[in-house]
C-alpha positions as CSV (number, residue, x, y, z in Angstrom):
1,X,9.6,-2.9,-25.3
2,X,6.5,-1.2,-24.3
3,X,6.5,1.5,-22.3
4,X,5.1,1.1,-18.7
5,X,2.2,3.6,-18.8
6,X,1.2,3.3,-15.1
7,X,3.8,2.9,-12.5
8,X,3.0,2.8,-8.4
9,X,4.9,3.7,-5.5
10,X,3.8,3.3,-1.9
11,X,4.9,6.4,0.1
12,X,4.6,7.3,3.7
13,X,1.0,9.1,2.9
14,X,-0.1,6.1,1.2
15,X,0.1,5.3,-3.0
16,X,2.3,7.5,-5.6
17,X,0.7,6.8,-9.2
18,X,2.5,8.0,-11.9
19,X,0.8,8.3,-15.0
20,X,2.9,7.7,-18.5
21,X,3.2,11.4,-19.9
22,X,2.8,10.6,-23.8
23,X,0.0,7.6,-24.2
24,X,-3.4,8.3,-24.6
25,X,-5.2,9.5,-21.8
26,X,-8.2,6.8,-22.1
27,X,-6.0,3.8,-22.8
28,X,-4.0,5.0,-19.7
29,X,-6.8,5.2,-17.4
30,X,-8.2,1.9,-18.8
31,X,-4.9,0.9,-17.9
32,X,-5.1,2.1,-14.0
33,X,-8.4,1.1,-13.6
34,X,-7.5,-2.9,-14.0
35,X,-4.3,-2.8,-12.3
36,X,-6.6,-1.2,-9.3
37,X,-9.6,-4.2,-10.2
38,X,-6.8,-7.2,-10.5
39,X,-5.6,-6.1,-6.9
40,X,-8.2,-4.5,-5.3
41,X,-7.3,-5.7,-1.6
42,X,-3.9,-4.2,-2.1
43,X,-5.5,-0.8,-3.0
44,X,-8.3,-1.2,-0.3
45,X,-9.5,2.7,1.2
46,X,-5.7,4.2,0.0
47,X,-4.9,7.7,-0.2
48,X,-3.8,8.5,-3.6
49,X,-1.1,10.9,-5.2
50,X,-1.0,10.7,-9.1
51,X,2.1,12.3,-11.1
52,X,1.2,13.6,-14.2
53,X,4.2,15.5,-15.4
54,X,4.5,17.5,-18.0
55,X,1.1,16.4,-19.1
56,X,-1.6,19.0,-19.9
57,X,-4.8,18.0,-18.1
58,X,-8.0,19.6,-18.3
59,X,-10.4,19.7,-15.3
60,X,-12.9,17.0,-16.7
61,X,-10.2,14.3,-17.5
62,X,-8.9,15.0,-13.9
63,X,-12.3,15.1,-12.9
64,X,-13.2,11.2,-14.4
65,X,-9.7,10.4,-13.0
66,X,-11.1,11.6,-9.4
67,X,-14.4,9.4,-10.3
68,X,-12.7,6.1,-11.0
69,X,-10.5,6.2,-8.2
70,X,-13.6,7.0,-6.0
71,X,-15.8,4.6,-7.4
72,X,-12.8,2.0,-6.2
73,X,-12.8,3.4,-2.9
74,X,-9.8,5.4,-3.1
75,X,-9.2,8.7,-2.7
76,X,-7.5,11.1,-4.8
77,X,-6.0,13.5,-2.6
78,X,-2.7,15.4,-4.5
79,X,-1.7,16.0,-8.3
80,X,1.8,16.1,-9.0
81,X,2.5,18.0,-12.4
82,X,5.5,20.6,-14.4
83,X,1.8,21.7,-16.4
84,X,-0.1,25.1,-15.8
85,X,-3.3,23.3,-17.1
86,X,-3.1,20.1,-15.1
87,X,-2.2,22.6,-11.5
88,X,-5.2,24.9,-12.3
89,X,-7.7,21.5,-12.9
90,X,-6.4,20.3,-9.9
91,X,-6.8,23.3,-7.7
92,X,-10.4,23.5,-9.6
93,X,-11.7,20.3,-7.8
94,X,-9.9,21.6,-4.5
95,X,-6.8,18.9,-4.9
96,X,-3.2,19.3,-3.2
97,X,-1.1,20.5,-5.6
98,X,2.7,21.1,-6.3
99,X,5.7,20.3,-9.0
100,X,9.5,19.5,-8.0
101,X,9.8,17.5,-4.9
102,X,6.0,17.7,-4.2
103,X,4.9,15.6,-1.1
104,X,7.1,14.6,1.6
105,X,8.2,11.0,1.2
106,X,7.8,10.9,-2.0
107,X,11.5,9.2,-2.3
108,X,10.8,7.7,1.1
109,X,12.8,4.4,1.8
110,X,9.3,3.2,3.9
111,X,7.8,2.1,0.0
112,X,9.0,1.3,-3.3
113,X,7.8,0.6,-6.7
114,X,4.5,-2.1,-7.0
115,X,5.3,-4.8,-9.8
116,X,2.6,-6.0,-11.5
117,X,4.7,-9.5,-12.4
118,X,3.4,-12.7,-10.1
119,X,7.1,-13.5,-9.4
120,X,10.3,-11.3,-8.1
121,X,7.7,-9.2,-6.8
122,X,9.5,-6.3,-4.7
123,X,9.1,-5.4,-1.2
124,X,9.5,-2.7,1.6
125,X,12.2,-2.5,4.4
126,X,11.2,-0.3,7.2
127,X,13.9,0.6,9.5
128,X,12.0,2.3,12.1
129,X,8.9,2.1,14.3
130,X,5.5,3.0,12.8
131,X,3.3,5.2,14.7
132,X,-0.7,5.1,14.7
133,X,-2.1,6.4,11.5
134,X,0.5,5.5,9.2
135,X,0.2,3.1,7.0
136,X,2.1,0.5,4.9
137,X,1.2,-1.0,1.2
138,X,3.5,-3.2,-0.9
139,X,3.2,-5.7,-3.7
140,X,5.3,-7.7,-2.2
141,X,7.0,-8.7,1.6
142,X,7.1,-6.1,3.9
143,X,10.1,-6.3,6.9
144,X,9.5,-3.7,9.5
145,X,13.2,-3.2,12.1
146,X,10.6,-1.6,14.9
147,X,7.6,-1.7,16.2
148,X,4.0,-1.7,14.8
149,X,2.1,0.7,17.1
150,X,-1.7,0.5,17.2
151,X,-3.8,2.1,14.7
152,X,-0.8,1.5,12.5
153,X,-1.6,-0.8,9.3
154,X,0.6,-2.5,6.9
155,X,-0.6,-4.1,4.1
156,X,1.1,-6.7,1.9
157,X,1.0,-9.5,-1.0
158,X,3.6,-11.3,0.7
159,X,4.8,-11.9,4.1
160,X,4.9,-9.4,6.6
161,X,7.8,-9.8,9.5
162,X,7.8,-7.8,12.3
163,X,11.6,-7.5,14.2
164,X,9.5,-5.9,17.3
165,X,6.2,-5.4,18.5
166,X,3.0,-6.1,16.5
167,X,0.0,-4.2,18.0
168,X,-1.5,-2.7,14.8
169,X,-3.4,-4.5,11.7
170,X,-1.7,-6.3,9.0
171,X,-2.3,-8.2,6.4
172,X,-0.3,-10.3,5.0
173,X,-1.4,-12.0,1.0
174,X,-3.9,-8.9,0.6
175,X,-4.3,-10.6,-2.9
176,X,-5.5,-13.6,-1.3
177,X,-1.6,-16.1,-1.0
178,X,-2.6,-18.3,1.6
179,X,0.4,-19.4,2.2
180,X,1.6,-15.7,3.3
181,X,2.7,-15.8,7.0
182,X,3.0,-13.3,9.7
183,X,5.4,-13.5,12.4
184,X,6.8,-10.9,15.1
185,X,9.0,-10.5,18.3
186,X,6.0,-9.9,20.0
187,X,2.4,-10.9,18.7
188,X,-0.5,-9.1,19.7
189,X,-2.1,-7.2,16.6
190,X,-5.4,-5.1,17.1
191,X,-6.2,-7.1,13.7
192,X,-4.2,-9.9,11.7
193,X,-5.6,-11.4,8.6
194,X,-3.8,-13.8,5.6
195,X,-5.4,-13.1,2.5
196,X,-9.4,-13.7,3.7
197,X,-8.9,-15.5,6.7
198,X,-9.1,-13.1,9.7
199,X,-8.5,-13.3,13.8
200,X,-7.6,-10.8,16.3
201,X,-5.2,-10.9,20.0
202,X,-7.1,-12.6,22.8
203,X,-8.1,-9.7,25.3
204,X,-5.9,-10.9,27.9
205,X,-2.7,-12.0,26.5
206,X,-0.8,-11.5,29.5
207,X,1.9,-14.4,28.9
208,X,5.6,-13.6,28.1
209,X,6.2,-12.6,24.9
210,X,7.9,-14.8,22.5
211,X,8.5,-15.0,18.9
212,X,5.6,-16.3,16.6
213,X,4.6,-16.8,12.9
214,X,1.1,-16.9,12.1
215,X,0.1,-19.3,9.1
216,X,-3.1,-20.5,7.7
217,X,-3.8,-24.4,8.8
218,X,-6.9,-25.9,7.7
219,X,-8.8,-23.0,6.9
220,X,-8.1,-20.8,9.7
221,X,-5.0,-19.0,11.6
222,X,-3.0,-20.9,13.5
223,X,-0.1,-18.9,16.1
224,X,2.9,-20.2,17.2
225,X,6.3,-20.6,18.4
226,X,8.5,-18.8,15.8
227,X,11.4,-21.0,15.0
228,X,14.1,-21.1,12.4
229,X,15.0,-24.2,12.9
């Protein structure tokens, strides 16, 4: 079996990118680069943290590193790495740096590992309330046990469900699944979108709340009545 030379992670500061520590460096960023390009909505304006290892680095392979995740509108902002070379490149181009147990959440249960298959994709159970400024990615469904505060964002491949209040963004088949739904306790997002379709709360929404799922019907979102039945 080939060995998986790029792995991702979402973590509470946004993307953990781990980088295979024996292939070569080129074929590996090659690598990166159209895993980024094949699901760039996914990867949209994230905050990146790359784990090198044990891997030596030298500033200007860190340095194209830092370019191609910029020119994708990311941003590199902490190496990882067990390597003198790799810490003293990053601290050269003014990085966050450290080794064992580096950046908080980097085991966090709020994101796991990205799968870059179509099917059996995973997803991200969130068993608290998000609070303005975090934010959310997965590859698959995301199931947040809270509330989505405002200025809050989640971002997801799949389905995004809600068991509280949704007040922040979302958006739910970031890789453009139309058939991706949204649905919450209580419906009233700053911004929802399904895959390129886009709509926000009316500005007085002063009914009662309800349960509701938000689909795509004839080529825009449609809200309504959340039922299992």
């Amino acid at each position: 079996m080939q060995e998986q030379t790029v792995a991702i992670k979402g973590i509470k500061d946004g993307l953990l990118i781990s980088l295979s520590p024996t292939e070569e460096w080129l074929a590996i960023t090659a690598d990166l680069a159209a895993r980024i390009d094949q699901q760039s909505a996914f990867f949209a304006g994230a905050r990146i943290t790359v784990d090198l290892g044990e891997r030596p680095v030298p500033k200007h392979e860190l340095g194209t590193l830092k370019a191609l995740l910029e020119r994708r509108g990311l941003t590199l902002w902490a190496v990882l790495s067990d390597s003198s070379t790799t810490i003293d490149a990053a601290m050269a181009l003014d990085l966050k740096t450290s080794t064992a147990n580096p950046i908080p959440g980097r085991e966090s249960s709020e994101g796991t590992e990205v799968s870059s298959q179509e099917e059996g994709g995973v997803g991200v159970l969130i068993k608290r309330t998000l609070r303005s400024g975090r934010s959310v990615r997965s590859a698959g469904h995301v199931v947040v046990y809270g509330d989505v505060n405002p200025g809050a964002e989640i971002v997801a491949a799949g389905d995004i469900i809600v068991w509280g209040h949704l007040r922040g963004i979302v958006h739910a088949g970031a890789d453009g699944d139309e058939t991706a739904v949204v649905c919450a306790l209580n419906m009233n997002p700053t911004q929802l979108r399904i895959a390129s379709y886009i709509t926000t709360s009316p500005p007085e929404k002063r009914r009662k709340p309800s349960p509701e799922t938000a689909s795509v019907r004839k080529g825009q979102i449609v809200v309504e009545t959340w039922s299992t039945g």
